[in-house]
PDB file as gemmi writes it, atoms N, CA and C in Angstrom:
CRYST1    1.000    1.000    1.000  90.00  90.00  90.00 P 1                      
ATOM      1  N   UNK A   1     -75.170  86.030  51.701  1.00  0.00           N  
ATOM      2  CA  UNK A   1     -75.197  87.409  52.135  1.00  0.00           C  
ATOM      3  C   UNK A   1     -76.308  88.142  51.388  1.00  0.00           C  
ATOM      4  N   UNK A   2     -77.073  88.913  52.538  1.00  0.00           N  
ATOM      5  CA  UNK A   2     -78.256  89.602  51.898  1.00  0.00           C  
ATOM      6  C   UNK A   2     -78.424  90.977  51.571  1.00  0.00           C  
ATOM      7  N   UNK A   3     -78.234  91.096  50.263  1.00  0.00           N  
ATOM      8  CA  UNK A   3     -77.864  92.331  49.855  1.00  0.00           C  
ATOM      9  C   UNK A   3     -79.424  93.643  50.003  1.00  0.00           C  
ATOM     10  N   UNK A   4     -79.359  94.491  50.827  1.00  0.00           N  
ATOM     11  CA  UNK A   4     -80.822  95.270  50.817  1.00  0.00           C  
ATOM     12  C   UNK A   4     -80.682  96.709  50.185  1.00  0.00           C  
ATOM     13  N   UNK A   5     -81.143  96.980  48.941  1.00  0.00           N  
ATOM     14  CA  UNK A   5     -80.640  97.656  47.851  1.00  0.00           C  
ATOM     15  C   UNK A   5     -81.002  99.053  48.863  1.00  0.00           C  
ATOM     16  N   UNK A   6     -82.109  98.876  49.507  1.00  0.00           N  
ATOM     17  CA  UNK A   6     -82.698  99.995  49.731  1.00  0.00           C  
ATOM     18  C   UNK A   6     -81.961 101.039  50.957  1.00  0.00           C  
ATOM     19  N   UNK A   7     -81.208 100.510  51.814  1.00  0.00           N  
ATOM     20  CA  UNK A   7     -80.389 100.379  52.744  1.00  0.00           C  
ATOM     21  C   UNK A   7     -78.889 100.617  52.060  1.00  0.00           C  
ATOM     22  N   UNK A   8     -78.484 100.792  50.927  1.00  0.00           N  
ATOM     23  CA  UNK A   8     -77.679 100.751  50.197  1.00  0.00           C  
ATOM     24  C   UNK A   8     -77.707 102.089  49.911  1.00  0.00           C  
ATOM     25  N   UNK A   9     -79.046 102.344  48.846  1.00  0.00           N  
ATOM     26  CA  UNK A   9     -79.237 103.733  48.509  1.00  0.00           C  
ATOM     27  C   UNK A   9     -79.146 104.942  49.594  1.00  0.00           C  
ATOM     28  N   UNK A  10     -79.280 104.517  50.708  1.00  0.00           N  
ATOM     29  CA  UNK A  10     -79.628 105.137  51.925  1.00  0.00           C  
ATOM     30  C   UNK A  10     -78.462 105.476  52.247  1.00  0.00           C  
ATOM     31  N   UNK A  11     -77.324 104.928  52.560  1.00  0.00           N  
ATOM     32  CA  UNK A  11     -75.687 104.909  52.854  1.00  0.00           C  
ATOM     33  C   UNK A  11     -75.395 105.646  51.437  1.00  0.00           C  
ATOM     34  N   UNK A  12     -75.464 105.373  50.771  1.00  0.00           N  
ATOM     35  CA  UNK A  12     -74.830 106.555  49.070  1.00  0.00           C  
ATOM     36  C   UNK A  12     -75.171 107.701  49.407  1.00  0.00           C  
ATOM     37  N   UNK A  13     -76.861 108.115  49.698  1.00  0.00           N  
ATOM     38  CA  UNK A  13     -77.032 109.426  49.982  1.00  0.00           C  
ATOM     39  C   UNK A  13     -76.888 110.400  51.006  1.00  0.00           C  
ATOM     40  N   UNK A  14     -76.402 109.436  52.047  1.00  0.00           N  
ATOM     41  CA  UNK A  14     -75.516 110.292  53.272  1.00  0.00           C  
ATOM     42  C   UNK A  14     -74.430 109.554  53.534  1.00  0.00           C  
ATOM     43  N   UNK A  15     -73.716 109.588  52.405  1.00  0.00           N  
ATOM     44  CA  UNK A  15     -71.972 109.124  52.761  1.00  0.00           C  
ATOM     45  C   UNK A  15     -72.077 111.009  52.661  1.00  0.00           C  
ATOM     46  N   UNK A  16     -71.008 111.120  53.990  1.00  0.00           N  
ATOM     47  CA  UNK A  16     -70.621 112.501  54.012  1.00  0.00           C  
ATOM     48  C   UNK A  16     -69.079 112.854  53.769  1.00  0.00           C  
ATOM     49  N   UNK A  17     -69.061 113.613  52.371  1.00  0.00           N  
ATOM     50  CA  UNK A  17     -68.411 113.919  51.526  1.00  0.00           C  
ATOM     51  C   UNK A  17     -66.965 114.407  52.631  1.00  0.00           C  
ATOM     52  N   UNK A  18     -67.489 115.442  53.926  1.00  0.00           N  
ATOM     53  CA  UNK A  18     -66.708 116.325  54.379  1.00  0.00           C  
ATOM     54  C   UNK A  18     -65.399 115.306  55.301  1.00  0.00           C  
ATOM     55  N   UNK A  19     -64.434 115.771  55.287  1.00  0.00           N  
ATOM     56  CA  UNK A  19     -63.275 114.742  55.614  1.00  0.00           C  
ATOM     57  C   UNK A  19     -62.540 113.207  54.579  1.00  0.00           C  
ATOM     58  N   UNK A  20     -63.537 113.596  53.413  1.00  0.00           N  
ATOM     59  CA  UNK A  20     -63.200 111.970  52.700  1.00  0.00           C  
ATOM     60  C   UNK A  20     -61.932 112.496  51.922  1.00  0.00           C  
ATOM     61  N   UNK A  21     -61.444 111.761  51.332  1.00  0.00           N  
ATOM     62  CA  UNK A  21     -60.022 112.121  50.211  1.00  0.00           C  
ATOM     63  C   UNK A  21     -60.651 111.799  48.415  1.00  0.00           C  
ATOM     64  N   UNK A  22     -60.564 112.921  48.016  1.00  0.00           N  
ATOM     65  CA  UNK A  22     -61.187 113.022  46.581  1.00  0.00           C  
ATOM     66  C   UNK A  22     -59.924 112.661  45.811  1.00  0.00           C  
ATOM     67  N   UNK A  23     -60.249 111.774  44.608  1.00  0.00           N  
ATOM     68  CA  UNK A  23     -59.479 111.675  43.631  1.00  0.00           C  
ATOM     69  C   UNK A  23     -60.036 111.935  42.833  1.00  0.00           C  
ATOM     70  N   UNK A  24     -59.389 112.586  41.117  1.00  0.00           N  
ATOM     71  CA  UNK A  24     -58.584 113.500  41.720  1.00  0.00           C  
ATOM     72  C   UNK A  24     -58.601 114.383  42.721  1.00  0.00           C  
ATOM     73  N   UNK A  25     -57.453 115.333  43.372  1.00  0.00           N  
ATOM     74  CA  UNK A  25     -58.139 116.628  44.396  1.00  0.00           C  
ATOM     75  C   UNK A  25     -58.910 117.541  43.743  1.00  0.00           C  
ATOM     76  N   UNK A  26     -58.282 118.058  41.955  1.00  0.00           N  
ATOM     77  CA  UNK A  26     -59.570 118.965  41.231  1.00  0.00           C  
ATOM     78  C   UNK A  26     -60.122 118.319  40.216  1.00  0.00           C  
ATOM     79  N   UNK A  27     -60.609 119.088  40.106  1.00  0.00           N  
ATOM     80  CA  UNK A  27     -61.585 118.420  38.802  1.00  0.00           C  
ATOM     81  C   UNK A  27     -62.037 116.804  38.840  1.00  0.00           C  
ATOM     82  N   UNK A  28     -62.314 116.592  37.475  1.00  0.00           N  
ATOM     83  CA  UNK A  28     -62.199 114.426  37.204  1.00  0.00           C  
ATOM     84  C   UNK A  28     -61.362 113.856  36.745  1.00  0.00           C  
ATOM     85  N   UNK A  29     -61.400 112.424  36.798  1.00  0.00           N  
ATOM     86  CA  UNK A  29     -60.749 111.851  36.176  1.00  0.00           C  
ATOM     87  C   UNK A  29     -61.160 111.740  34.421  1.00  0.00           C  
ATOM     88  N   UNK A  30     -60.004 111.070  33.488  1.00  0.00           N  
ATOM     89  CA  UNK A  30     -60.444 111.219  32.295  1.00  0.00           C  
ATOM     90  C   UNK A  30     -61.792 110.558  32.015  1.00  0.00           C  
ATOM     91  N   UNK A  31     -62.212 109.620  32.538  1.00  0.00           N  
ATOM     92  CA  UNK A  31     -63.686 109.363  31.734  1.00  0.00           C  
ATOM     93  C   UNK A  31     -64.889 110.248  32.771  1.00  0.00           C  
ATOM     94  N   UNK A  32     -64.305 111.331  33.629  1.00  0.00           N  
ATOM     95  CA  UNK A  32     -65.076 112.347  33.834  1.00  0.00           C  
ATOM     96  C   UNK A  32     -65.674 111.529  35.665  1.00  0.00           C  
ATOM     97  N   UNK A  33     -65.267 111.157  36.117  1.00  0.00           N  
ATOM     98  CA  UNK A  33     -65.478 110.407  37.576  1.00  0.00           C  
ATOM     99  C   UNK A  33     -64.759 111.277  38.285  1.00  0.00           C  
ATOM    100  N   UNK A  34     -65.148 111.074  39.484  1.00  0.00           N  
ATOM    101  CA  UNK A  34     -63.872 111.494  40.962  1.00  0.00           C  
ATOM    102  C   UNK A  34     -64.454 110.202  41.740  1.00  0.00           C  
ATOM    103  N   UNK A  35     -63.685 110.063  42.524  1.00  0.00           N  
ATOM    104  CA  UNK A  35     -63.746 109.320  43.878  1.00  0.00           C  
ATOM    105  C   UNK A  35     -63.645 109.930  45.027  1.00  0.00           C  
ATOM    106  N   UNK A  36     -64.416 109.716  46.189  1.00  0.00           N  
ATOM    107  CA  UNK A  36     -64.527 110.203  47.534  1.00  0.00           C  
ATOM    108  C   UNK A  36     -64.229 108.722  48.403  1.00  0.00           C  
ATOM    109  N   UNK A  37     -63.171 108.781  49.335  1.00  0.00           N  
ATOM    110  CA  UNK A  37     -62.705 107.995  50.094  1.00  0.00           C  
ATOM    111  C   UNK A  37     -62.758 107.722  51.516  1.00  0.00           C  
ATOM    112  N   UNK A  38     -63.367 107.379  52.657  1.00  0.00           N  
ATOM    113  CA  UNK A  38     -63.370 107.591  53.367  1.00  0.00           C  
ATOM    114  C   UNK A  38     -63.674 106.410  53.991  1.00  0.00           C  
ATOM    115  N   UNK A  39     -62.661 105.993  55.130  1.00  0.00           N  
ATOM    116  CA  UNK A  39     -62.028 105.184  55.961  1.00  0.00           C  
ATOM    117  C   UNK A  39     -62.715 103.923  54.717  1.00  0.00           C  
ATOM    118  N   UNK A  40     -63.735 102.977  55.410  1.00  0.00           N  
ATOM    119  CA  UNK A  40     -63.814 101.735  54.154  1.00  0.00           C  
ATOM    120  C   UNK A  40     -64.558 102.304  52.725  1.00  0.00           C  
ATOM    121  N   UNK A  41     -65.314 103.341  53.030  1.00  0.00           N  
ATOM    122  CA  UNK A  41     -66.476 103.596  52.261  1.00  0.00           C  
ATOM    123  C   UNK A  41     -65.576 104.165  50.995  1.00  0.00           C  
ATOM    124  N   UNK A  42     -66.334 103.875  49.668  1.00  0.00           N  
ATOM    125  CA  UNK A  42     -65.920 105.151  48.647  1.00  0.00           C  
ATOM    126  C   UNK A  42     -66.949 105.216  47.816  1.00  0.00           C  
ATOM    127  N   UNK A  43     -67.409 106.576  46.875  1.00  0.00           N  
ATOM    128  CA  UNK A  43     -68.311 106.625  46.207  1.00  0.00           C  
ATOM    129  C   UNK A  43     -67.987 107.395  45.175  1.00  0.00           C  
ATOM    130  N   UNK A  44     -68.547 107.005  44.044  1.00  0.00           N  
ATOM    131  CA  UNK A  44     -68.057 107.661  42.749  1.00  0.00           C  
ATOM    132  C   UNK A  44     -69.087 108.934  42.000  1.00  0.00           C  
ATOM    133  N   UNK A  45     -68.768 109.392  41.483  1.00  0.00           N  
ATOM    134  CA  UNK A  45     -69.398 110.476  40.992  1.00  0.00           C  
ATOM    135  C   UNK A  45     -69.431 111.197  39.569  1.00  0.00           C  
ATOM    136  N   UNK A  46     -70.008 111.420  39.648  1.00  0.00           N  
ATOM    137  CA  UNK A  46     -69.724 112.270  37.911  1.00  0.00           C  
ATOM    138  C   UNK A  46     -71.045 113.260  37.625  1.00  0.00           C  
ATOM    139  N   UNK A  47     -70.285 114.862  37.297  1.00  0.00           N  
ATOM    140  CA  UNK A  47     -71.048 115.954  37.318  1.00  0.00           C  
ATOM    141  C   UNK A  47     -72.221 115.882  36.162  1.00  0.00           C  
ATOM    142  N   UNK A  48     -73.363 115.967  36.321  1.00  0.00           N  
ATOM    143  CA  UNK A  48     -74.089 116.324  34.677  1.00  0.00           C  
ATOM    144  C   UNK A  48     -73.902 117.318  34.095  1.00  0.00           C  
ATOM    145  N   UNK A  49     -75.115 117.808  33.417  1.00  0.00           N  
ATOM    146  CA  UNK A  49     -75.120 118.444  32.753  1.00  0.00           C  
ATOM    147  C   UNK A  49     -75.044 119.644  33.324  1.00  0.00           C  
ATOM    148  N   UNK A  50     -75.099 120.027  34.440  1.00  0.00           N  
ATOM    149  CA  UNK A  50     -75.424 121.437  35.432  1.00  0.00           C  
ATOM    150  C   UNK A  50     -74.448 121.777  36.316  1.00  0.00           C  
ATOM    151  N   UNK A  51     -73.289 120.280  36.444  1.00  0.00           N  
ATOM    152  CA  UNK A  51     -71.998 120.249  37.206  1.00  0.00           C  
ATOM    153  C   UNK A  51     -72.668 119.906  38.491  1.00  0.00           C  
ATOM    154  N   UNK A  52     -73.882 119.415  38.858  1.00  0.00           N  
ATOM    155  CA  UNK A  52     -73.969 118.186  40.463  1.00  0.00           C  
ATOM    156  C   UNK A  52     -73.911 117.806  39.922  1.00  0.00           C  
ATOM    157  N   UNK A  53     -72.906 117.113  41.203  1.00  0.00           N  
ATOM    158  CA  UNK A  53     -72.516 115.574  41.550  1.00  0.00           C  
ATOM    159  C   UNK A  53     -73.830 114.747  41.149  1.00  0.00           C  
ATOM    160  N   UNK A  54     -73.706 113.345  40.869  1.00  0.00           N  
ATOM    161  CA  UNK A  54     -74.133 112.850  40.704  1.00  0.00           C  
ATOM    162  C   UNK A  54     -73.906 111.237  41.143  1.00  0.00           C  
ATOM    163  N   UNK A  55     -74.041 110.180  41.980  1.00  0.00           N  
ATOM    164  CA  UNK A  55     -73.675 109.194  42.077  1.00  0.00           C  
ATOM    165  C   UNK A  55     -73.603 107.932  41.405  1.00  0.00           C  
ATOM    166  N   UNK A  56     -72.813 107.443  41.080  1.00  0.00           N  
ATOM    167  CA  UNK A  56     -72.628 106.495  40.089  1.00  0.00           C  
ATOM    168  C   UNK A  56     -72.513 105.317  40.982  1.00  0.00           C  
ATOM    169  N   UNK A  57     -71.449 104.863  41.704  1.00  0.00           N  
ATOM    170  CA  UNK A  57     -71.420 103.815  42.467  1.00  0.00           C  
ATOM    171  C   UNK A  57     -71.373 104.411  44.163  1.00  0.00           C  
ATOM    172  N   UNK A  58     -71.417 103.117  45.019  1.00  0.00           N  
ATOM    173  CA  UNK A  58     -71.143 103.311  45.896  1.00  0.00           C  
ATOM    174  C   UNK A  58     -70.811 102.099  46.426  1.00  0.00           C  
ATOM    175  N   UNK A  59     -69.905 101.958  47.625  1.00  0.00           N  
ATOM    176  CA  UNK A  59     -69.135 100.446  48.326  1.00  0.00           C  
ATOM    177  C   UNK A  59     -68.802 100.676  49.260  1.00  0.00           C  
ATOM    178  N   UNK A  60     -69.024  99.372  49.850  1.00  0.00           N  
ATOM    179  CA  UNK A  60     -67.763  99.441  51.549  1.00  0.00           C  
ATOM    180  C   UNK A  60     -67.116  98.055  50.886  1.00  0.00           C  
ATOM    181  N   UNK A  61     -65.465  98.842  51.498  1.00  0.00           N  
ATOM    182  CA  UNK A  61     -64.621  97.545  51.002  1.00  0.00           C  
ATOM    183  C   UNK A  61     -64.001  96.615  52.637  1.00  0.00           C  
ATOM    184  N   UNK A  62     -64.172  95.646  52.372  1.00  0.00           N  
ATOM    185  CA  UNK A  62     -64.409  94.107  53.225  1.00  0.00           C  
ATOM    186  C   UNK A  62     -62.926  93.520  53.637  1.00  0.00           C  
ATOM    187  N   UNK A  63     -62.451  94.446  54.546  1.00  0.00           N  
ATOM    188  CA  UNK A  63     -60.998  93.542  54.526  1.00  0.00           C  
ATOM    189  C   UNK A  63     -60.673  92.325  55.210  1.00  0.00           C  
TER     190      UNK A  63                                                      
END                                                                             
């Protein structure tokens, strides 16, 4: 399986946030993450220094 990073980055930066299920619903979790959920996709996040989001991971999960 051929992984194309670039095509990857591309799906992270328009996974659209609106309709997904955030964990937590406020704020982060303790090491400062949330999760956005949506149908396979999820992407992780964590605010900087200015409070944007910021992306940390991103996945589609393979059932």
């Amino acid at each position: 399986m051929d992984i194309d990073p670039l095509k990857l980055l591309r799906q992270a930066h328009n996974f659209n946030k609106k309709g997904a299920v955030k964990i937590p619903k406020i704020g982060y979790r303790e090491d400062g993450s949330a999760i956005y959920r949506k149908g396979n996709e999820y992407l992780i996040v964590r605010p900087d220094q200015f409070g944007i989001e910021k992306i940390v991971t991103y996945g589609v999960n393979d059932d």
